[in-house]
N, C-alpha and C positions, 0 to 999 in steps of 0.2 A: 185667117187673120188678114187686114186690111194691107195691103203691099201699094206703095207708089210709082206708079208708071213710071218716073222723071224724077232725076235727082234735083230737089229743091236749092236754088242757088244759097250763098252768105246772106246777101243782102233780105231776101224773103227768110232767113233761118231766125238773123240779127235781127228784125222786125217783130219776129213773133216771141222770141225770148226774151225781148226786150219790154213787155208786157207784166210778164215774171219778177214781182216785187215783194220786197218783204216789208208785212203792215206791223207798226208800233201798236204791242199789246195795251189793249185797255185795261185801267186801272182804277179801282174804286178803293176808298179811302175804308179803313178797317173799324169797326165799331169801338173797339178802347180807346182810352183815353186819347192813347196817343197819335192814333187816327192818322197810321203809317200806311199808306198806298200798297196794296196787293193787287192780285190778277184774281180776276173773279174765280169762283166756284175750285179754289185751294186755300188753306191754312193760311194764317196770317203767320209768319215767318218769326214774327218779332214777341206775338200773344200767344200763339195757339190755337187762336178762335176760329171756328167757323159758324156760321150761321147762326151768331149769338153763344154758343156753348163752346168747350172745353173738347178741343178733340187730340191735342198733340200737349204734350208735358215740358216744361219749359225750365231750366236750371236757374 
């Protein structure tokens, strides 16, 4: 395993983890009607629907 010579200071630590961000999921609109914004390739929360069909049971 990779070991460092030199204990890297704050400022070169605070640089590189400052790199480290968190991205806003994209979001595609659902094919019913009501055409509620989901996160790709999961259930529309509101339908059911995935990829045109019926995959989750809705009350």
């Amino acid at each position: 395993m990779a070991v460092p010579k030199r204990k890297m200071s704050r400022s070169n630590t605070r640089h590189r983890r400052a790199q480290w961000k968190a991205s806003v999921p994209q979001l595609t609109p659902c094919p019913c009607p009501r055409k509620e914004m989901v996160v790709p390739h999961r259930a529309c929360t509101h339908c059911g629907l995935y990829k045109g069909r019926q995959v989750v049971e809705q009350p």
